[in-house]
C-alpha positions in Angstrom: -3.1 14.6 53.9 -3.5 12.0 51.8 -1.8 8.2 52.3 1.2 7.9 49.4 -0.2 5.7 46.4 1.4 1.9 46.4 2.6 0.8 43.3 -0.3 -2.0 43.4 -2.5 0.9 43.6 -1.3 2.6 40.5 -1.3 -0.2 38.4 -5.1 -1.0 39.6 -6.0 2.6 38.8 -4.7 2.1 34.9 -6.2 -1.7 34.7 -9.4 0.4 36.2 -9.1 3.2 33.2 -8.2 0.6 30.5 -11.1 -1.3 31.4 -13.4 1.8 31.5 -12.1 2.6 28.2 -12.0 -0.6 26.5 -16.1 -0.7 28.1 -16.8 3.0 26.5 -15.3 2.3 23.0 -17.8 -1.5 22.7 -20.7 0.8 24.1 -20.2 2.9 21.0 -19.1 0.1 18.9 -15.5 0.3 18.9 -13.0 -2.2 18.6 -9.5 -2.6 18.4 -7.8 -4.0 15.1 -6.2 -6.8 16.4 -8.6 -9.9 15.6 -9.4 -8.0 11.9 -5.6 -8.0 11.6 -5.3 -11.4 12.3 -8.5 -12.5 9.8 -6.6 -10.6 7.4 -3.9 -11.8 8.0 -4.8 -15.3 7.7 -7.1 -14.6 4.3 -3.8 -13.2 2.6 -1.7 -15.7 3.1 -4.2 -18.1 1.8 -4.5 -16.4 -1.6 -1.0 -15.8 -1.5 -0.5 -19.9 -1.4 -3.5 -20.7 -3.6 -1.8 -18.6 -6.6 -0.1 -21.9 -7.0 -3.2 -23.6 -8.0 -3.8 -22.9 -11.9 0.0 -23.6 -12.7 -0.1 -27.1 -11.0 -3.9 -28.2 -12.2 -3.5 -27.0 -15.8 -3.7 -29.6 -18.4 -1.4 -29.3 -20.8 -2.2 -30.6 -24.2 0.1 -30.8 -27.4 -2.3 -28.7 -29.4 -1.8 -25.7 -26.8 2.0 -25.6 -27.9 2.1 -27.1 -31.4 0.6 -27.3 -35.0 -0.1 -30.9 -35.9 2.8 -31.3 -38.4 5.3 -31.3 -34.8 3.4 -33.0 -32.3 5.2 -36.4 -33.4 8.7 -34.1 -32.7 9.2 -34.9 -29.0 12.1 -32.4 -28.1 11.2 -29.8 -29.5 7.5 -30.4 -27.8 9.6 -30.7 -24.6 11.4 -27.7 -24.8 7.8 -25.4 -25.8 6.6 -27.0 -22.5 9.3 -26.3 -20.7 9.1 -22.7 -21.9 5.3 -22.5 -21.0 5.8 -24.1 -17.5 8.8 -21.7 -16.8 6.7 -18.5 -17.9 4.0 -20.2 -15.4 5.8 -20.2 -12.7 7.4 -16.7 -13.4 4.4 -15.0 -13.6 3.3 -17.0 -10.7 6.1 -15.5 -8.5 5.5 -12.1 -8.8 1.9 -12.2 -8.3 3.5 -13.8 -4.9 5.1 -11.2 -4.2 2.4 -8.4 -4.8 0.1 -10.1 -2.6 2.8 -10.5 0.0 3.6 -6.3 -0.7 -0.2 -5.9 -0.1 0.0 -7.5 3.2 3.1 -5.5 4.1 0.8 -2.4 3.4 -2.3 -3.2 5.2 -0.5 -4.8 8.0 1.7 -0.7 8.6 -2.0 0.6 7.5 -3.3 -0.7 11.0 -0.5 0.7 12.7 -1.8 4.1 12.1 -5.5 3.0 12.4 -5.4 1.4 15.8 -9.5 1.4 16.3 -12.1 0.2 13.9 -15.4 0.3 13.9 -18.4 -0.8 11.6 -17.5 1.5 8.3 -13.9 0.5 8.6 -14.6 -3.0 9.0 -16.9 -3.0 6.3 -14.3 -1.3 3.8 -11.8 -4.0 4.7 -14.1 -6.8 3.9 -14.5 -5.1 0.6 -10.6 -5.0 0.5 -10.6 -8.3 1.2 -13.2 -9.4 -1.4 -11.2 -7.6 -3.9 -7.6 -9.6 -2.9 -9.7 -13.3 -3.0 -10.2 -12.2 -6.7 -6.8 -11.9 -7.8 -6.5 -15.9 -8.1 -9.4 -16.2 -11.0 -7.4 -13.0 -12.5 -4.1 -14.7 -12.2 -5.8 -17.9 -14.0 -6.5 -15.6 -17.1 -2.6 -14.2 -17.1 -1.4 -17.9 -17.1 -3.2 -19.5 -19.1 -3.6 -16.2 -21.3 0.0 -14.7 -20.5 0.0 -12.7 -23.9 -3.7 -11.7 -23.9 -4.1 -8.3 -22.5 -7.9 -9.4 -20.7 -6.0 -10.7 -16.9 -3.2 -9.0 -17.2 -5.7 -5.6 -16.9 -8.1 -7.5 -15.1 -5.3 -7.9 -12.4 -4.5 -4.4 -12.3 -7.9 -3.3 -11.7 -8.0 -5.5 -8.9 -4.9 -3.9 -7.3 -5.9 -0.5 -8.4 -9.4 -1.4 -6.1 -7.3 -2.6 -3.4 -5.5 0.8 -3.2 -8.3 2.5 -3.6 -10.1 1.2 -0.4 -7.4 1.5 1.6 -7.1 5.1 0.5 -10.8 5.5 1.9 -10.1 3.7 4.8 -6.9 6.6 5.7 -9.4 9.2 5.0 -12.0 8.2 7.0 -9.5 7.0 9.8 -8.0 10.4 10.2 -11.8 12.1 9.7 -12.7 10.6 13.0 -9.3 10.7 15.2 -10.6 8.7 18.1 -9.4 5.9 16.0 -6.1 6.1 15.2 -3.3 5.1 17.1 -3.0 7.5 20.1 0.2 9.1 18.6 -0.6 10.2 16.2 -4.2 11.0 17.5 -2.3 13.6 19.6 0.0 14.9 17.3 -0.6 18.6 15.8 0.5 17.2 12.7 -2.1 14.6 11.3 -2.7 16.4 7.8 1.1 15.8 7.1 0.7 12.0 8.4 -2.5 11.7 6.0 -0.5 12.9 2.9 2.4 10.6 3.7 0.4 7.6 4.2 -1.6 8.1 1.6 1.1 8.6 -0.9 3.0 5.5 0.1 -0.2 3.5 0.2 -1.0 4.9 -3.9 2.5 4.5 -5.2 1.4 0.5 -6.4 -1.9 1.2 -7.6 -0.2 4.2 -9.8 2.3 1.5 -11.5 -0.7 -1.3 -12.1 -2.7 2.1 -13.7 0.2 2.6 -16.0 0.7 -1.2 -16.7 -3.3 -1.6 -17.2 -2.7 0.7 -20.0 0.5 -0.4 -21.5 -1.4 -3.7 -21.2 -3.6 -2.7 -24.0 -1.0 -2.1 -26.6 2.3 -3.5 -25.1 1.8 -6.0 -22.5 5.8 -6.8 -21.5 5.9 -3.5 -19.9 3.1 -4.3 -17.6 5.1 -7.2 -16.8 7.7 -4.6 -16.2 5.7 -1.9 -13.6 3.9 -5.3 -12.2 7.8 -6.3 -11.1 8.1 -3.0 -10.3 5.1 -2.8 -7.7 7.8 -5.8 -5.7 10.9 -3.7 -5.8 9.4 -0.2 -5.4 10.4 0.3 -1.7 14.1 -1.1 -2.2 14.4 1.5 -5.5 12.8 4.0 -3.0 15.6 3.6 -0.5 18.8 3.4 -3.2 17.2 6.2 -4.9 16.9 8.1 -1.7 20.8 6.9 -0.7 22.0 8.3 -4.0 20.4 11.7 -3.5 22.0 12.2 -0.4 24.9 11.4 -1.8 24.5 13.7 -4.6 22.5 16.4 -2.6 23.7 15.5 1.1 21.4 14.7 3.7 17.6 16.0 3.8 16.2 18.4 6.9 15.0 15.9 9.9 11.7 15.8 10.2 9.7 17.6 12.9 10.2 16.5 16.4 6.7 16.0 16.7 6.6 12.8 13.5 9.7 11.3 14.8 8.2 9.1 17.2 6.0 7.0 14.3 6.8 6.3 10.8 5.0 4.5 8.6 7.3 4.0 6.0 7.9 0.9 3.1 11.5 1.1 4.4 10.9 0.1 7.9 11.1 -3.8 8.6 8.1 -5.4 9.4 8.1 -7.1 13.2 9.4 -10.5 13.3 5.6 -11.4 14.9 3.8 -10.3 12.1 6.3 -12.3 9.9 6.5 -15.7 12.0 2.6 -15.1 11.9 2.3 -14.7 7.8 5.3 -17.3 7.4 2.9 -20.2 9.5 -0.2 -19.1 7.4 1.7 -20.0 4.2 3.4 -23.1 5.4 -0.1 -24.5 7.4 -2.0 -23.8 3.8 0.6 -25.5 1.6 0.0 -29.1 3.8 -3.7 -28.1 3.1 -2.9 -28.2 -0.8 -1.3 -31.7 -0.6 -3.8 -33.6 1.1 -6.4 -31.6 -1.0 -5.1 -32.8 -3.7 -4.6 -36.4 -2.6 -8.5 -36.3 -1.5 -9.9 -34.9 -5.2 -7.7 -37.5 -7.5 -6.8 -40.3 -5.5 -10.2 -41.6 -4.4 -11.1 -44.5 -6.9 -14.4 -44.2 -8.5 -17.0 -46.9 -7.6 -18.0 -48.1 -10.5 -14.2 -48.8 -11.4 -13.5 -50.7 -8.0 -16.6 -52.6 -9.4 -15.8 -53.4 -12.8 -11.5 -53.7 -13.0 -11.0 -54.4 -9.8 -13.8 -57.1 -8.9 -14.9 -54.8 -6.1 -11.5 -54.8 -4.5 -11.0 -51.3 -2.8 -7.4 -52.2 -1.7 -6.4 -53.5 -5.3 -7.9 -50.1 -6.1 -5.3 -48.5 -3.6 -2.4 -50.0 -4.7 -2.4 -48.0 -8.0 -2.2 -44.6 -6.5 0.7 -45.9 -4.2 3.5 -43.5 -5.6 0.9 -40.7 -5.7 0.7 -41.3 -1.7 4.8 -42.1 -1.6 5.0 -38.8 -3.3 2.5 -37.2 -0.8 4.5 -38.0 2.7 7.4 -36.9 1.0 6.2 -33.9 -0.3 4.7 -32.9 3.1 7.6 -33.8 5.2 9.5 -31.2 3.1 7.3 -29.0 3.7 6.9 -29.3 7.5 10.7 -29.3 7.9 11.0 -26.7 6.0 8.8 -24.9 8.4 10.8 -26.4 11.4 14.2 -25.0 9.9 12.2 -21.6 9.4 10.8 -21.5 13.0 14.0 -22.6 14.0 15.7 -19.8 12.6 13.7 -17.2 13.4 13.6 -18.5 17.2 17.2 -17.1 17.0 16.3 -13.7 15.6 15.6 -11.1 18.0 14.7 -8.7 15.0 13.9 -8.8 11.4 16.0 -6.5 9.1 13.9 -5.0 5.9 16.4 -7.3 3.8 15.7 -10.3 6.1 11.9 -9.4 5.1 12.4 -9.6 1.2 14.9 -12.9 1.6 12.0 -14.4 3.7 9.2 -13.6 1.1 11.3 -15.1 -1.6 11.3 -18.2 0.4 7.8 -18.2 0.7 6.9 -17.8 -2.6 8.8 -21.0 -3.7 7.5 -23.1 -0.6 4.1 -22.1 -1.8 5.4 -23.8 -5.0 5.7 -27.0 -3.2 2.4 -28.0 -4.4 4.1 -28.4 -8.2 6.7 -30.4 -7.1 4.1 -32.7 -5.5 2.2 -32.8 -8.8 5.7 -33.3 -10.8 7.3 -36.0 -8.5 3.2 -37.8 -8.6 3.3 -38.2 -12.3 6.1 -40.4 -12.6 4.5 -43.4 -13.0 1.8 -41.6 -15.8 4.3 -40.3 -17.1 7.5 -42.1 -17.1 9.7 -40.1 -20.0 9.1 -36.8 -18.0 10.1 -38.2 -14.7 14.0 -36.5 -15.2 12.5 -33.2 -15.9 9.8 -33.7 -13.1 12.8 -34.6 -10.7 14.6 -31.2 -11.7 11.5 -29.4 -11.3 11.2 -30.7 -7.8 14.8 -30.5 -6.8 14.9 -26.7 -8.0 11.8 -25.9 -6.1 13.2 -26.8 -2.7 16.6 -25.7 -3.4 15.6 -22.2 -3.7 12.5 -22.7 -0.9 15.4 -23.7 1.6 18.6 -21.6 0.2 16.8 -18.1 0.7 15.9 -19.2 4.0 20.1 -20.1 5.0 20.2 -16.2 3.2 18.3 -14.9 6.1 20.5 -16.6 8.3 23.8 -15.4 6.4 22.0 -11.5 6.8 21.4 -12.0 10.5 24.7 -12.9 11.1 26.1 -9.4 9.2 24.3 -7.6 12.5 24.5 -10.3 14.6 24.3 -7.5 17.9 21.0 -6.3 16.1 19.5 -9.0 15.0 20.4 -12.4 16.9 20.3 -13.8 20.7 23.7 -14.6 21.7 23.6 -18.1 22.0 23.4 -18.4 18.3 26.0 -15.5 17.1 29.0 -16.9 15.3 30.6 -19.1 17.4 28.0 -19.3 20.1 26.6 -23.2 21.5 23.6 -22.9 18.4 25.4 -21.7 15.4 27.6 -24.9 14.0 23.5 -26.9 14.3 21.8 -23.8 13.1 24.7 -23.4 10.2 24.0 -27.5 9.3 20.3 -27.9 9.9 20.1 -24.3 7.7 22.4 -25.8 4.8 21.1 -29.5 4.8 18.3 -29.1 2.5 19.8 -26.4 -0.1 23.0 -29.7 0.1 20.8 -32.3 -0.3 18.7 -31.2 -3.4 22.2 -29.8 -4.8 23.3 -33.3 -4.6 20.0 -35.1 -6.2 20.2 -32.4 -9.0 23.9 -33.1 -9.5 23.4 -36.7 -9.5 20.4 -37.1 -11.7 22.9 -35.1 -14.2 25.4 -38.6 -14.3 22.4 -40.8 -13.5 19.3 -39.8 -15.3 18.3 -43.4 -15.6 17.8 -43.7 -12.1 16.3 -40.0 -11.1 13.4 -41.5 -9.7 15.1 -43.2 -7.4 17.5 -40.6 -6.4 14.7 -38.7 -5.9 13.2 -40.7 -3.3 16.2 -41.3 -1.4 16.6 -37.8 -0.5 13.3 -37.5 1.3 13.8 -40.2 3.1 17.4 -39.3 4.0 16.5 -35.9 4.9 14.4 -36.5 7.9 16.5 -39.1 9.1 19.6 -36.9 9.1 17.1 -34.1 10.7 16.8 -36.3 13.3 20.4 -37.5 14.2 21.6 -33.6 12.9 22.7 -32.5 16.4 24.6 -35.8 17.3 26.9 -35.3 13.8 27.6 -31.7 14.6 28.6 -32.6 18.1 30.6 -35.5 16.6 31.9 -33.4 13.7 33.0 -30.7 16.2 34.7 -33.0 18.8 36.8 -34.1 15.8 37.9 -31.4 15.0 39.1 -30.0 17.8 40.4 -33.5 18.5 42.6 -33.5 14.7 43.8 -30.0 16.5 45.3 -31.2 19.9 42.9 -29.0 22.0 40.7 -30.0 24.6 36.8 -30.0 23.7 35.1 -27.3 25.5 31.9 -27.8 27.7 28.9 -26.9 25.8 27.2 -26.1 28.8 29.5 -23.5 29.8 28.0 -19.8 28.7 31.3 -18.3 29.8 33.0 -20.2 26.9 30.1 -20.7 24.3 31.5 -18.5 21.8 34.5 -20.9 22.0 32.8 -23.5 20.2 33.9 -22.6 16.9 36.9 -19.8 17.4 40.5 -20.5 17.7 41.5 -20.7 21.5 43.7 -18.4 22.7 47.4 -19.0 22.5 
């Protein structure tokens, strides 16, 4: 008879079999699609963040927007350029946000492919090489916006994109062994290679459609291009409203309810966090790029103005460098609030997904506010308009990220730990370090309405007021919270004290 197995035993048996597995699959060179995911991961989110680029480096001349009867017209050149920059930076956003859906879709594409091996790595390189040309595409669309050329260019690209991935499902579910066991073992895999495959198409269809209208019509490629961003959030109200109409649909069978790969399923808050830090870590990149490629003075000029005087050199470029630090410490407390926040979250709603995307997309726009708030001294009469720019870029960057906040707290049980639920010990700092930037750019906007003259400087005092108050944040909240329940007569509870932590903010009981 043999001796009972010891739970030490057990688990050495499956470390034993995982091992012997994990030695079989790199003996036939197999691999699992973690590292890939990552790379691809990481190139994503740097030609999400680069998209930026041609908006912020285009020169823009008064020939582009005027005849030369109005170039001595000064507002009505202001208000072509406006126009221009604002179509920019529109067309700039929603290539954002098909990138980021094209991440969404590769990143549930290796959910269902758990396994790769040289073929499928060698398709998603080519996926991959396809994505790192949307940014030369996206140069033609901006600077081109009405010529049909990028705008189909683009589409092509996505169209390619969709196209790969399609061969990469088919050849997946051709060789089993290398999708995710589930659905390896499932009796239904023709049904799970339809449904992917028709989510995974649904995109490229709309850029086919808008690569044609692009030819004859081009707004309406705008259109399905916009489209391409909303299509899983129509998918679900348009589902919603035929079971409304209809009533519910038959449940699937028992033997697909255990995976889905579906648009409306929330991405994990890893995966986010993960794409979130590319894009944040690559927009710091963008500043000091930019600081290294137009502030270093040119030798023969240190030579000939400044009498070979590197420092006198220097001292020009000093509000290109003031605008630098400030730039970047927006940016990296931007990332502290967002890493903050999602700390809190135990789980990322599909909502919280698009709110966090949107965020994104004007952080990566950071790198225009640096170039706006640098040119004040080149360009002194612009420096109100620069100021605005600036002030709307990280009011929206930060106010979409207190939205995620405001959706967690609609399924708080769901979605945050308890300590930060409303009225728990973190949710008056998270509430004030989550509202201090969308405030504080409010406020310089506002201002710079009743003070234009000094914008600038108003400017300038919010980035350096905003780390500051960063810093002393938790000591005002504290102090603002003791005063209140001071001003009501009621003893200040112990913030220590998990028992009562969700007394910090509520009423006490009579």
């Amino acid at each position: 008879m043999s001796a009972p197995q010891t739970p030490e035993s057990a688990l050495d048996a499956r470390e034993d079999s995982s091992t012997a597995t994990r030695e079989e699959d790199a003996a036939d060179g197999i691999q699992h699609s973690h590292r890939m995911l990552s790379f691809s991961d990481a190139l994503l989110s740097i030609i999400a963040t680069v998209m930026i680029l041609p908006v912020t480096h285009t020169e823009i001349s008064p020939e582009q927007v005027l005849g030369d009867r109005l170039q001595r017209l000064v507002r009505p050149f202001d208000k072509s350029i406006q126009k221009l920059l604002a179509t920019r930076i529109a067309v700039y956003l929603m290539t954002f946000l098909i990138v980021t859906v094209a991440w969404a879709a590769h990143t549930r594409l290796f959910q269902v492919v758990g396994k790769i091996d040289d073929t499928l790595a060698l398709l998603n390189l080519a996926c991959m090489m396809t994505i790192t040309f949307l940014p030369f595409t996206f140069s033609l669309m901006v600077t081109f916006p009405e010529v049909p050329l990028g705008i189909f260019l683009f589409c092509v690209c996505v169209i390619a994109i969709g196209a790969v991935q399609a061969l990469i499902v088919v050849y997946a579910f051709h060789f089993p062994h290398l999708l995710n066991p589930q659905i390896e073992r499932s009796t239904h895999r023709a049904l799970y290679r339809q449904h992917v495959l028709g989510i995974i198409l649904r995109g490229p269809a709309l850029c086919f459609a808008a690569a044609g209208f692009s030819l004859f019509f081009y707004p309406a490629s705008y259109l399905l291009m916009a489209t391409v961003v909303f299509l899983p959030y129509l998918s679900k109200a348009t589902s919603w409203c035929k079971s409304r109409l209809v009533g519910p649909r038959e449940p699937p069978p028992h033997s697909m309810e255990f995976f889905t790969f579906d648009l409306h399923e929330p991405l994990s808050k890893e995966r986010v966090e993960a794409f979130s830090d590319g894009v944040y870590a690559i927009v710091a990149t963008l500043l000091i790029l930019d600081i290294c490629e137009d502030n270093v003075p040119d030798a023969k000029d240190v030579k000939e103005k400044f009498h070979g005087s590197l420092v006198a050199a220097l001292s020009v470029y000093g509000p290109h460098f003031l605008a630098y630090f400030g730039s970047f410490a927006t940016v990296g407390l931007l990332w502290f609030a967002h890493h903050s926040l999602f700390l809190h979250i135990r789980k990322a709603t599909q909502s919280m997904g698009l709110l966090n995307t949107l965020s994104l997309a004007f952080v990566g726009g950071l790198p225009l506010a640096y170039q706006q708030t640098s040119a004040f001294a080149r360009q002194p009469r612009d420096e109100l308009e620069s100021v605005r720019i600036s002030c709307a870029i990280i009011f929206f960057a930060s106010i979409f990220q207190f939205a995620i906040w405001t959706t967690a707290l609609l399924h708080e049980r769901e979605t945050l730990q308890p300590s930060a639920r409303f009225g728990g010990q973190e949710h008056a700092f998270m509430f004030a370090k989550l509202a201090l930037y969308p405030c504080a750019s409010l406020l310089a906007f506002t201002c710079t309405c009743f003070l234009s003259r000094f914008s600038t400087a108003i400017f300038h005092l919010m980035q350096i007021a905003v780390p500051f108050a960063f810093l002393l944040l938790r000591l005002l909240v504290r102090l603002a919270l003791a005063v209140l329940w001071a001003l009501r007569g009621l003893p200040v509870p112990e913030l220590g004290a998990e028992d009562d932590s969700r007394s910090l903010l509520l009423p006490a009981p009579c």
